[in-house]
TORFI-403652 format. One line per 4 residues: number of its first residue (from 1); for each residue x negated, y negated, z negated of C-alpha. Coordinates in nm, 2 decimals, padded with zeros to 4 digits. Each point is the difference from the previous one (the first is absolute). Layout:
N
NUM) X/Y/Z; ... .
// end
This chain:
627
1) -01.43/04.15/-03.83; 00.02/00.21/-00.31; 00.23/00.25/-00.07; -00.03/-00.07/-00.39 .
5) -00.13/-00.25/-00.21; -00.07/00.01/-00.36; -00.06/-00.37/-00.16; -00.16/-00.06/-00.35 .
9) 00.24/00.31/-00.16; 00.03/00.02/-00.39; 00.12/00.33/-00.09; 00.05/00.10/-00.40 .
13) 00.11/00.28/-00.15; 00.11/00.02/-00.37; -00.22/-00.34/-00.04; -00.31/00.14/00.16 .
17) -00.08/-00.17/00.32; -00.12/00.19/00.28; -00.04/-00.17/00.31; -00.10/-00.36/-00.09 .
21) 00.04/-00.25/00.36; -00.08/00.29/00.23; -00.02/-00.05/00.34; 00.03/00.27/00.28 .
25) 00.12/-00.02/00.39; 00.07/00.28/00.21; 00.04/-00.03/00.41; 00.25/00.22/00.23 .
29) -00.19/00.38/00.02; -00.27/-00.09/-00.26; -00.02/00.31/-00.29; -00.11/-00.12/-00.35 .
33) -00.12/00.24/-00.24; 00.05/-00.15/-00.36; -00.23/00.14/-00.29; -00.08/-00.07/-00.32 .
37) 00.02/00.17/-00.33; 00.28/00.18/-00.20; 00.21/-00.26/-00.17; -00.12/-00.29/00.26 .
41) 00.32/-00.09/00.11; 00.01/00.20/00.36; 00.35/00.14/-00.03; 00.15/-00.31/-00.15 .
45) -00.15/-00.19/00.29; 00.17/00.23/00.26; 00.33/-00.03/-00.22; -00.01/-00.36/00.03 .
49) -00.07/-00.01/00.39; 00.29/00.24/00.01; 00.27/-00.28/-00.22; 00.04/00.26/-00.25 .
53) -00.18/-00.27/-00.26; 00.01/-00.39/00.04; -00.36/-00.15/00.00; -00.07/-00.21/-00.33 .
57) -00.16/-00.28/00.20; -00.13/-00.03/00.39; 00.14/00.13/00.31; 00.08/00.33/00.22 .
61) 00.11/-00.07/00.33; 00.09/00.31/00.27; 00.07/-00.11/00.39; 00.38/-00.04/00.03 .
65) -00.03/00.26/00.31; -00.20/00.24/-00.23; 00.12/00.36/-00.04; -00.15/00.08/-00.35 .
69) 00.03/00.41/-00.16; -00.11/00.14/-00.30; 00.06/00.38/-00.15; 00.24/00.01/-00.25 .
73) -00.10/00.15/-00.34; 00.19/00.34/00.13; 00.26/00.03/00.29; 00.35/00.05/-00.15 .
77) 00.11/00.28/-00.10; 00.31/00.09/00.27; 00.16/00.29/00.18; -00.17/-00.13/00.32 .
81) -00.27/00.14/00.19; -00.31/-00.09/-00.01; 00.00/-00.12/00.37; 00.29/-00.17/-00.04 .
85) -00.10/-00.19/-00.35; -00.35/-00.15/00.22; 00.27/-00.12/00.31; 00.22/-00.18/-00.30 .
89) -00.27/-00.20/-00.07; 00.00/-00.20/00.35; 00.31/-00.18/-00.13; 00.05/-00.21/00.32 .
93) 00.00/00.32/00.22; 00.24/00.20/-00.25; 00.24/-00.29/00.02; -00.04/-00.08/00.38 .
97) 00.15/00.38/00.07; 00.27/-00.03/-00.27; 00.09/-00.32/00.13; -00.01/00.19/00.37 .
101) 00.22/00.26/-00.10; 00.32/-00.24/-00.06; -00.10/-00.33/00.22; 00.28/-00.07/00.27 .
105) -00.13/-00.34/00.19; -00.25/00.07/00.27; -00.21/-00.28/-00.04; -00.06/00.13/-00.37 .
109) -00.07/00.35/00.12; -00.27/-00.09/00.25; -00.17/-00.23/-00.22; -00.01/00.32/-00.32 .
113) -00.12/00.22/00.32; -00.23/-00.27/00.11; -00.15/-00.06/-00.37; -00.02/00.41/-00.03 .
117) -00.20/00.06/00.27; -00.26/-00.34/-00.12; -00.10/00.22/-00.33; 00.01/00.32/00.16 .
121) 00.29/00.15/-00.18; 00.01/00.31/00.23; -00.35/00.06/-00.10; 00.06/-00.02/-00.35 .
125) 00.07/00.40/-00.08; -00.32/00.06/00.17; -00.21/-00.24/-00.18; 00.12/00.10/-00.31 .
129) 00.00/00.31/00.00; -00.39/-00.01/00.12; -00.07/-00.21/-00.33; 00.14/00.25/-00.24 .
133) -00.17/00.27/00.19; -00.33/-00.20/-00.06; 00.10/-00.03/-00.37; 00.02/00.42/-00.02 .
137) 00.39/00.01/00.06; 00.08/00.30/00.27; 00.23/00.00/00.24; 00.21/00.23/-00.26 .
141) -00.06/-00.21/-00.26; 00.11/-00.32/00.18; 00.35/00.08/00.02; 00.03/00.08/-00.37 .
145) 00.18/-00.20/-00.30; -00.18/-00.23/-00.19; 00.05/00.14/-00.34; -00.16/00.31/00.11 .
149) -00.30/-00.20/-00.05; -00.23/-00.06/-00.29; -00.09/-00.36/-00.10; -00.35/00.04/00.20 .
153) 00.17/00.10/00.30; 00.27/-00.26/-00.02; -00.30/-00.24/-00.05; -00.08/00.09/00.33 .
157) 00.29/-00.03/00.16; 00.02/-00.39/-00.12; -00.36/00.00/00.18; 00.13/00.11/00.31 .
161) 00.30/-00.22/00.04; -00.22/-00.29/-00.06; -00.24/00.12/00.25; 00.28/00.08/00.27 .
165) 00.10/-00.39/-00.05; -00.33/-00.10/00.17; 00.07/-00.35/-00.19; -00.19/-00.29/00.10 .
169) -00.17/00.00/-00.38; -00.01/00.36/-00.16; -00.08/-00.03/-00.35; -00.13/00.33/-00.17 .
173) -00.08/00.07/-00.34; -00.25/00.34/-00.07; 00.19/00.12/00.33; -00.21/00.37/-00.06 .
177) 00.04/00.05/-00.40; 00.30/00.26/00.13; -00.17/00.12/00.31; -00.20/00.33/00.10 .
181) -00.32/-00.01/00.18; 00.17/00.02/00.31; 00.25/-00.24/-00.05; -00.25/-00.24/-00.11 .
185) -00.20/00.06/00.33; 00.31/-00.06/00.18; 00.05/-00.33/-00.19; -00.38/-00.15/00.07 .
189) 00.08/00.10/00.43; 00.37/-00.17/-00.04; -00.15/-00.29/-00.20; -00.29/-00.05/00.30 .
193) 00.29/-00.04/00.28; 00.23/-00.19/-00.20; 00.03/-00.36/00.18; 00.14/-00.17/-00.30 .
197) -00.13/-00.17/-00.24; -00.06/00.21/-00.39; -00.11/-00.04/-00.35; -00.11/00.27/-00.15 .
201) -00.05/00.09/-00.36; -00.24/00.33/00.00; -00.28/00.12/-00.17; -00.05/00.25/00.23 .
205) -00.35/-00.10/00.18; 00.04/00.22/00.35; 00.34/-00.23/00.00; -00.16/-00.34/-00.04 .
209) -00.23/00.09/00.20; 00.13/00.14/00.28; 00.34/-00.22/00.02; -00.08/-00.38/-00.11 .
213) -00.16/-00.29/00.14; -00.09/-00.19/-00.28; 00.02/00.07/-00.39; 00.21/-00.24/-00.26 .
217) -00.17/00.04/-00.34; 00.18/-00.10/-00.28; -00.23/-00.11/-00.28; 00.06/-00.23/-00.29 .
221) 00.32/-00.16/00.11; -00.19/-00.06/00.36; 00.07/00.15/00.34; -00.32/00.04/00.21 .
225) 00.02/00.09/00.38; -00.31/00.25/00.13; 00.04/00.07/00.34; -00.03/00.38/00.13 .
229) 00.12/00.30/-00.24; -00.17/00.13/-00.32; -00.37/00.10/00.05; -00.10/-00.37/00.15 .
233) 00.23/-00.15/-00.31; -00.25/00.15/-00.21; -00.33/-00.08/00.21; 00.11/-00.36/00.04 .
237) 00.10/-00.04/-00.43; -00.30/00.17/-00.03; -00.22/-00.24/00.18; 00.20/-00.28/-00.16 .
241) -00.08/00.11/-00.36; -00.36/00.03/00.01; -00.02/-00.35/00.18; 00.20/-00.14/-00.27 .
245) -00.20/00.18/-00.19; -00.29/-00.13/00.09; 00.13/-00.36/00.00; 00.07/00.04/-00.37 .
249) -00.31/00.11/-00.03; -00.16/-00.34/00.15; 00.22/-00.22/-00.19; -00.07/00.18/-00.33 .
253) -00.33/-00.03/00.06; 00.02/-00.43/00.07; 00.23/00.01/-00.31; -00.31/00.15/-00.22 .
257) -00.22/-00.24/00.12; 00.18/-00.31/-00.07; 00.14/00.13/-00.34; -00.37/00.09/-00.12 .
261) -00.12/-00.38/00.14; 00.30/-00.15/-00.18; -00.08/00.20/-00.31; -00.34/-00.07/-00.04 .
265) 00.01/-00.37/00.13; 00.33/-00.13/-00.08; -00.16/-00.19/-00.40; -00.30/-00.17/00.18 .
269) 00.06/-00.33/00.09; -00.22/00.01/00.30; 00.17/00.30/00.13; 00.37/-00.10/-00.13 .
273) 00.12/-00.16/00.36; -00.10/00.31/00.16; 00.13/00.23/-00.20; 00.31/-00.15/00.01 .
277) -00.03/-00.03/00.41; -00.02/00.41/-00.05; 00.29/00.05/-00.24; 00.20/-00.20/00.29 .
281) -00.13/00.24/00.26; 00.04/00.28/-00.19; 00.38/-00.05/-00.05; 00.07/-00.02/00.38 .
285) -00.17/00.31/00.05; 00.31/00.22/00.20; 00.13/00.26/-00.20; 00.00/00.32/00.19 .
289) 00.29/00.23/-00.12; -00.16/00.33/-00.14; -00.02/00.29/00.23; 00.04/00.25/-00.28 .
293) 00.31/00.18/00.11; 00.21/00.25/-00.22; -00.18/00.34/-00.13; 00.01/00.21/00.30 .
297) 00.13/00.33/-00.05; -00.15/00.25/-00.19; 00.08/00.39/00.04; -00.19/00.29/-00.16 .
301) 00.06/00.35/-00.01; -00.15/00.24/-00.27; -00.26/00.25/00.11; 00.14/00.36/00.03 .
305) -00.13/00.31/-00.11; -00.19/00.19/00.32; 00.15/00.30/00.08; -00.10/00.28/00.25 .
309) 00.15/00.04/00.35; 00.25/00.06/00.09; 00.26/-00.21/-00.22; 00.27/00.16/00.14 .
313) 00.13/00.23/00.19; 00.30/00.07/00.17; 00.10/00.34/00.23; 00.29/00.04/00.21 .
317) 00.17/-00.22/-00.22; 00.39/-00.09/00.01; 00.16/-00.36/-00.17; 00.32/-00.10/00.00 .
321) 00.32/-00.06/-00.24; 00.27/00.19/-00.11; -00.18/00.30/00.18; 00.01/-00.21/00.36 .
325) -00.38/-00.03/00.11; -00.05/-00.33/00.13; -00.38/00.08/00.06; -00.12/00.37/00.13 .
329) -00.29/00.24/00.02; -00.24/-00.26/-00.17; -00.37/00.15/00.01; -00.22/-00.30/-00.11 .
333) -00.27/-00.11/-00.30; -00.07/-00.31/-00.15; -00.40/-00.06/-00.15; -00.10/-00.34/-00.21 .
337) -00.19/-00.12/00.30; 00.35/00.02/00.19; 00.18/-00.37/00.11; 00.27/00.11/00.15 .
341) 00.32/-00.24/00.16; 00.31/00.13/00.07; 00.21/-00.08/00.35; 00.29/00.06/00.13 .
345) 00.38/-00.17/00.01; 00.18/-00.04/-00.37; 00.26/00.28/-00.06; -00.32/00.26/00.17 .
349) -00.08/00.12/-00.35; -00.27/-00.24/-00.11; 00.09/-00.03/-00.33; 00.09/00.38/-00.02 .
353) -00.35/00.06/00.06; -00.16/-00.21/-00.25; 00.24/00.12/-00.24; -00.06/00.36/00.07 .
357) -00.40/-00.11/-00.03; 00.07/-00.16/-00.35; 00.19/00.30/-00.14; 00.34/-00.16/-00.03 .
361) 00.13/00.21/00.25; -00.04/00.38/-00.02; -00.07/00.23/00.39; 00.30/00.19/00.09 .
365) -00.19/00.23/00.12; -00.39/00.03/00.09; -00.31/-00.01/-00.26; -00.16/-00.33/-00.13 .
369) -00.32/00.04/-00.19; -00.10/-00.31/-00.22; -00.38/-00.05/-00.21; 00.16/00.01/-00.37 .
373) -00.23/-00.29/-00.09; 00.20/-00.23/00.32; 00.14/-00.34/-00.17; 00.21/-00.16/00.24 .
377) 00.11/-00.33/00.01; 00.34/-00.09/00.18; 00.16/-00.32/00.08; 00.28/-00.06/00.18 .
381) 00.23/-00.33/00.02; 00.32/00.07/-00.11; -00.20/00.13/-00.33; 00.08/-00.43/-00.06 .
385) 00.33/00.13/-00.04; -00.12/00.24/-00.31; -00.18/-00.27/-00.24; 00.20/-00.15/-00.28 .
389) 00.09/-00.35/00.06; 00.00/-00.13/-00.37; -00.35/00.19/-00.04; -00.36/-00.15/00.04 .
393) -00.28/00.19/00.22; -00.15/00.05/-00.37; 00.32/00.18/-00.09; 00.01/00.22/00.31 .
397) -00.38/00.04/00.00; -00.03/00.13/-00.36; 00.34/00.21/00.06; -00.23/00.18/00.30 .
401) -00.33/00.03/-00.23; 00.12/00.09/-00.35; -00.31/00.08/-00.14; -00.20/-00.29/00.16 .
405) -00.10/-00.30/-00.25; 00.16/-00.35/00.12; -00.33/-00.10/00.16; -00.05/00.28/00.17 .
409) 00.40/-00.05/00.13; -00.09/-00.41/00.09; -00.32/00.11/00.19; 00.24/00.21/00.22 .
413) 00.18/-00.29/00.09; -00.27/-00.20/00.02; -00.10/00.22/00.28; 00.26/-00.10/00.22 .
417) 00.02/-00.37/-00.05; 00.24/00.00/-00.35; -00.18/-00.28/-00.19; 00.13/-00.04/-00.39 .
421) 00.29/-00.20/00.09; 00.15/00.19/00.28; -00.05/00.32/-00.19; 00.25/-00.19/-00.27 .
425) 00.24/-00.03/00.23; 00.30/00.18/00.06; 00.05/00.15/00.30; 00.34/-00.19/00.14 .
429) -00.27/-00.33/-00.01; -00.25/00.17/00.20; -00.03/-00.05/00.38; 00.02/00.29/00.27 .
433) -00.40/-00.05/-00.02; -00.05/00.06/-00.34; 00.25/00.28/-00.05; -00.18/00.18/00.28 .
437) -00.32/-00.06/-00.22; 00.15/00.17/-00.27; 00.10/00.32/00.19; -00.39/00.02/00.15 .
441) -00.12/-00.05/-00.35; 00.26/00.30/-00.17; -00.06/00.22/00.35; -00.39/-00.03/-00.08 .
445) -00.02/00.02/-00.38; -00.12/00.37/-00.04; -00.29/-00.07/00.30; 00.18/00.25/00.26 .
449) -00.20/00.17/00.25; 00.27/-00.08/00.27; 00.19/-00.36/00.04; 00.33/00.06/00.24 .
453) 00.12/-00.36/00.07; 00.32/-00.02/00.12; 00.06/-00.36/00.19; -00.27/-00.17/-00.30 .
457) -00.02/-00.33/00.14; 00.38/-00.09/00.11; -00.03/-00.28/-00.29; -00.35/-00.09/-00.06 .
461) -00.10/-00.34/00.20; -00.31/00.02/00.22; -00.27/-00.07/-00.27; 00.17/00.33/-00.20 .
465) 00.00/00.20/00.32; -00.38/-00.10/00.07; -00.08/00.11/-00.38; 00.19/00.33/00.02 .
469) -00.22/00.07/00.33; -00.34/-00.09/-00.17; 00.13/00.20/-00.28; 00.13/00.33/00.21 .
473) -00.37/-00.05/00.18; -00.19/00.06/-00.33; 00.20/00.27/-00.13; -00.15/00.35/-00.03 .
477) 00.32/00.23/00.05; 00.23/00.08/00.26; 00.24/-00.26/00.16; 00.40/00.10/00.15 .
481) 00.12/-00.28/00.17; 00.35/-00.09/00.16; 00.05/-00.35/00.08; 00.13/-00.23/00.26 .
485) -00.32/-00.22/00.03; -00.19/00.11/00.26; -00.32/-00.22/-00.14; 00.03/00.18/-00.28 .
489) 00.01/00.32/00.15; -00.30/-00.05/00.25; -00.21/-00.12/-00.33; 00.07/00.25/-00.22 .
493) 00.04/00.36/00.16; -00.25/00.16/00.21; 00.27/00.29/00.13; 00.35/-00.04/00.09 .
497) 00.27/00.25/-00.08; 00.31/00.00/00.23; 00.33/00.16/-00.16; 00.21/00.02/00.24 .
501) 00.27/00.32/00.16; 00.00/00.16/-00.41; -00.40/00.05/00.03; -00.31/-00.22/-00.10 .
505) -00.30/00.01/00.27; -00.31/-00.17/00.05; 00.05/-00.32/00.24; -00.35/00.01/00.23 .
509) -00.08/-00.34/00.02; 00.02/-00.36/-00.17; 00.22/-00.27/-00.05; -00.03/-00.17/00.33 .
513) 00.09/00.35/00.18; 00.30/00.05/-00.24; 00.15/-00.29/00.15; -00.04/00.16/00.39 .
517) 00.10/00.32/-00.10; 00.35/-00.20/-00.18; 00.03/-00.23/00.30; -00.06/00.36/00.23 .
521) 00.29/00.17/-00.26; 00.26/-00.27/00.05; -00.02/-00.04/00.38; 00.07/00.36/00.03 .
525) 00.25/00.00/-00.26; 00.20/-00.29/00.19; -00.03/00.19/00.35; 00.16/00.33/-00.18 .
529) 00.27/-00.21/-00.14; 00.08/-00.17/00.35; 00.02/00.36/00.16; 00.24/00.12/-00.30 .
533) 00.31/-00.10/-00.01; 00.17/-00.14/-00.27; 00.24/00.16/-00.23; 00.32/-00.08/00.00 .
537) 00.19/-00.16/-00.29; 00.18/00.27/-00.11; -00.33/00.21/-00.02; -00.10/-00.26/-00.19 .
541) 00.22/-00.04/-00.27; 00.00/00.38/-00.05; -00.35/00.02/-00.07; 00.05/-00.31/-00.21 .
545) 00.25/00.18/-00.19; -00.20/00.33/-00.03; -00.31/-00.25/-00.11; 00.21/-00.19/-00.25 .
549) 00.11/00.40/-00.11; -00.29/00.14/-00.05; -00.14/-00.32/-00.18; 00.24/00.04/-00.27 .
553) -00.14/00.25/-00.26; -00.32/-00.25/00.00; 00.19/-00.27/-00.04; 00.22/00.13/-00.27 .
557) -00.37/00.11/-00.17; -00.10/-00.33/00.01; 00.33/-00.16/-00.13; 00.05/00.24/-00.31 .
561) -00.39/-00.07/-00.11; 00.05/-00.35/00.03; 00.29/00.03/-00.24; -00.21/00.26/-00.23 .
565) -00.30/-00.31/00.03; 00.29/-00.30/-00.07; 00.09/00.22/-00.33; -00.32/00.10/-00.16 .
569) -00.13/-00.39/00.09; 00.33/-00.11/-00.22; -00.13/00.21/-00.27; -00.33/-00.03/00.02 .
573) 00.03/-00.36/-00.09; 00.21/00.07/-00.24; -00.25/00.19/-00.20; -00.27/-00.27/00.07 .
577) 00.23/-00.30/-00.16; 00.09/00.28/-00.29; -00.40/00.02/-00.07; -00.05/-00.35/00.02 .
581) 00.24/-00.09/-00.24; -00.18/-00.04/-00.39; 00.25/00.18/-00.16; -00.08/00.37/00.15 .
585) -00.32/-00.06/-00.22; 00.13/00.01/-00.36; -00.02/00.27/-00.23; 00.13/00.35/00.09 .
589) 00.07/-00.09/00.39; -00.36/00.19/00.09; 00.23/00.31/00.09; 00.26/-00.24/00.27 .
593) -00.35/-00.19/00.12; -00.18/00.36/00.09; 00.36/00.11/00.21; -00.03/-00.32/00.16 .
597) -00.32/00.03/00.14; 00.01/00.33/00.11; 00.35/-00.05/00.16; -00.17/-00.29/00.18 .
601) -00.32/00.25/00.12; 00.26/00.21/00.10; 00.20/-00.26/00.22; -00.28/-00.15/00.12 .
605) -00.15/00.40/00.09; 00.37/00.02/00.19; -00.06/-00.36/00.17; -00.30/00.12/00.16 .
609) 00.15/00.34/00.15; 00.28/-00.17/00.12; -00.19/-00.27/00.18; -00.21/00.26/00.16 .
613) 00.32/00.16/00.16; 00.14/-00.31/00.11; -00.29/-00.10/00.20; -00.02/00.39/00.18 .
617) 00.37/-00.08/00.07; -00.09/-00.33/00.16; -00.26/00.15/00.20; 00.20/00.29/00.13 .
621) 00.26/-00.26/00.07; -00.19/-00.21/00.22; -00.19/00.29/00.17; 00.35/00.15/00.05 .
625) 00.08/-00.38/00.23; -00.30/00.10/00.21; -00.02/00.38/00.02 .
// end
């Protein structure tokens, strides 16, 4: 019996259709992996499984018995702790103990005590506090407030409470855009024991892989089922295009045949019956649809300049903020020939490092030696939050290479998959995809010597990701990665850093040995905390108090350049609308026109200094959650 059934389902959005009579069936414990391209339809899919949109035609029936979860977009913003937000989401339990609390008639308390102990309510705590631990949330951590989370951290605590549900259909849409490494490791072994029934959107191949038993492609409006995860998805399509290949092939071929007989026989009267026999045949030829599928993805980065070893150099080196060191006694050196990934839990100093690397962030203390000649290319995600959304990727490319002809700025883009129309487009149309293009083509403009990629792929669909990896391969510099993708990872870097305790050491060993040495960390870590003992409440809110204390100045920081930023954006457009307008350009306004611009430099000059101290006040305040 199935747990779900999808039935010829028409789904459009703003007149485009995107599933047209799809068909898909899922059984109790099966785990669907659903793939297809940016823009496919995927999330809208989910949305409609979920209720959130009625279907335009067809049908989506769930089991009346089922228990269906999905993460919310970001867990709600409360005064309650994180434990406690994940137990609120089993509503039947959180309204079995209210209702226990108050219940007089004895029949009605043994059936609540009855139904509590059927979902193992006294197992709850437990459970959920071994999911959040899994998802990088101490024990510390755990009994914190909400809202002294960011939005990526709140994203995981919606993960969690949908994972403590243990529904009979889970539903999970890029489950590990907001995880770590380890968190995502710990995802892929929860996944593997979970006896319910899943759909996952992911593009993360380890995930699909390791966690599914059959893949769902959507394709044209279609919904094809492939059993086993990703690699045999691609073997078996594989094997099916070059038969259907071949087929058209065949047919093309009979079609030449009888067109040329037709042609050359079809005015002779002796021949006329014949021809005609063949023009007949020739239109019941089948028409076999064309295998020619959509560009495939295309990265390519410039060649650098060579330089001499070592790149870079780095002795006894301190990093921190607001003269804290988050990372200490660094002694390390990068070369071109280096690929180098970066491990360790979020909130370790990742991101410190490659920022220190890049030369946003100066050492507290310590000396760091770089080759004058070093280009570096840096991208990092929440640089999406930086580009201009009434701009084009022409406009921000030829901003970042002023002297460059427009050719020169359209092969850039070119580069990275930025055809003529998308690189028209403004940003606020573009997809996550394409607006992670357009920070790999502005990171890579000036050919740097050293790429630091900061979480690259969390928006690029599988045929991106395969391009970026073809094109990281055939680069000739250096490569810094941190990402969650552990494919990625074991394709791209031939040593692994660990940052972890304030320092940054060599991990001995490869992927597969990362995982044992985690699995190793967190049994011991589990048997320290059983022999602990807890601290009591008060302790608690003390040290949530001195926490929320000493988090103030940053916070104020942050709130006061936000204000600064809201205030120069107000006039910065107020400038641009004062250029645009025709008048400025008549006689003897030359003088007002020059001010105008170089107050706009100079705002613009201010933006960019600002901006820089917000995000060292964001990363102090999140290290500052997990030091």
């Amino acid at each position: 019996m199935s747990l779900l059934i999808i039935s010829d389902l028409t789904l459009r959005i703003a007149g485009r259709t995107l599933l047209d009579q799809a068909d898909l069936s899922v059984e109790p414990g099966r785990k669907i992996g659903l793939i297809g391209r940016n823009g496919a339809g995927k999330s809208t899919l989910l949305a409609a499984i979920a209720g959130d949109i009625a279907p335009d035609g067809g049908d989506i029936r769930l089991s009346s018995r089922a228990r269906m979860a999905r993460v919310l977009q970001e867990a709600p913003a409360t005064g309650a702790s994180l434990i406690d937000t994940v137990l609120e989401g089993d509503v039947e339990r959180s309204s079995l103990l209210a209702e226990a609390e108050t219940a007089t008639d004895p029949a009605r308390i043994a059936a609540i005590h009855e139904r509590l102990l059927t979902i193992g309510a006294d197992s709850a705590p437990s459970r959920a506090a071994s999911v959040l631990a899994g998802l990088g949330f101490n024990a510390e951590a755990q009994l914190r407030p909400i809202t002294d989370f960011s939005g990526g951290w709140r994203m995981r605590v919606s993960l969690a409470t949908a994972l403590f549900l243990e529904p009979d259909l889970l539903i999970l849409d890029e489950p590990t855009n907001h995880l770590d490494l380890e968190a995502t490791l710990w995802l892929e072994s929860w996944l593997a024991r979970f006896s319910g029934a899943a759909i996952i959107v992911s593009h993360d191949q380890g995930l699909l892989d390791s966690c599914v038993d059959a893949i769902a492609h959507l394709d044209k409006g279609k919904l094809s089922l492939t059993p086993g995860g990703y690699q045999n998805f691609v073997r078996i399509r594989t094997e099916q295009a070059l038969q259907q290949a071949r087929q058209a092939e065949k047919i093309a071929a009979q079609r030449a045949h009888m067109q040329s007989f037709v042609d050359r026989f079809r005015a002779k009267a002796t021949k006329a019956r014949q021809a005609q026999a063949r023009l007949k045949a020739l239109e019941k030829l089948p028409v076999i649809e064309s295998v020619v599928e959509d560009a495939p993805a295309q990265f390519n980065f410039p060649e650098p300049e060579q330089l001499p070893p070592p790149m870079l150099l780095m002795q006894r080196v301190c990093a921190g903020y607001n003269g804290k060191a988050i990372l200490k006694d660094l002694s390390l050196r990068l070369d071109m020939d280096d690929r180098i990934a970066l491990l360790g839990s979020n909130g370790n100093g990742k991101s410190t490092f490659a920022k220190l690397i890049a030369g946003r962030l100066e050492p507290l203390s310590g000396t760091l030696e770089r080759n004058p000649r070093m280009k570096i290319g840096y991208f990092a995600q929440h640089q999406t939050e930086e580009l201009i959304a009434e701009q084009t990727p022409v406009d921000h490319m030829s901003r970042a290479m002023p002297k460059a002809p427009l050719p020169a700025v359209r092969a850039q883009l070119a580069r990275f998959g930025l055809d003529a129309a998308r690189a028209e487009t403004p940003v606020k149309d573009l997809s996550g995809g394409e607006k992670a293009r357009l920070l790999l083509a502005l990171a890579t403009r000036d050919a740097p010597q050293l790429l630091i990629l900061d979480e690259p792929t969390n928006h690029l669909d599988l045929d991106a990701r395969d391009a970026l990896v073809r094109a990281l391969s055939a680069f000739e510099g250096a490569v810094l990665l941190i990402s969650h993708d552990p494919h990625l990872t074991e394709l791209i870097a031939d040593r692994l850093w660990l940052v972890a305790d304030g320092n940054v050491t060599q991990f001995d060993g490869d992927m597969a040995e990362y995982r044992t040495w985690l699995a190793e960390q967190s049994r011991a870590g589990k048997e320290q905390d059983n022999a602990s003992k807890q601290p009591s409440r008060k302790d608690d809110r003390r040290e949530r108090a001195e926490l929320r204390q000493a988090q103030a100045p940053i916070r104020k920081t942050i709130k006061d350049i936000e204000a600064k930023l809201a205030k120069l954006a107000k006039e910065h457009a107020t400038i641009e609308s004062k250029l645009a307008s025709p008048e400025l350009y008549t006689d003897g306004q030359a003088t007002e026109v020059t001010r105008l611009n170089t107050r706009l430099a100079a705002i613009t000059k201010e933006q960019e200094t600002l901006e820089e101290k917000w995000l060292e006040a964001e990363s102090a305040l999140e290290n500052f959650q997990f030091s």
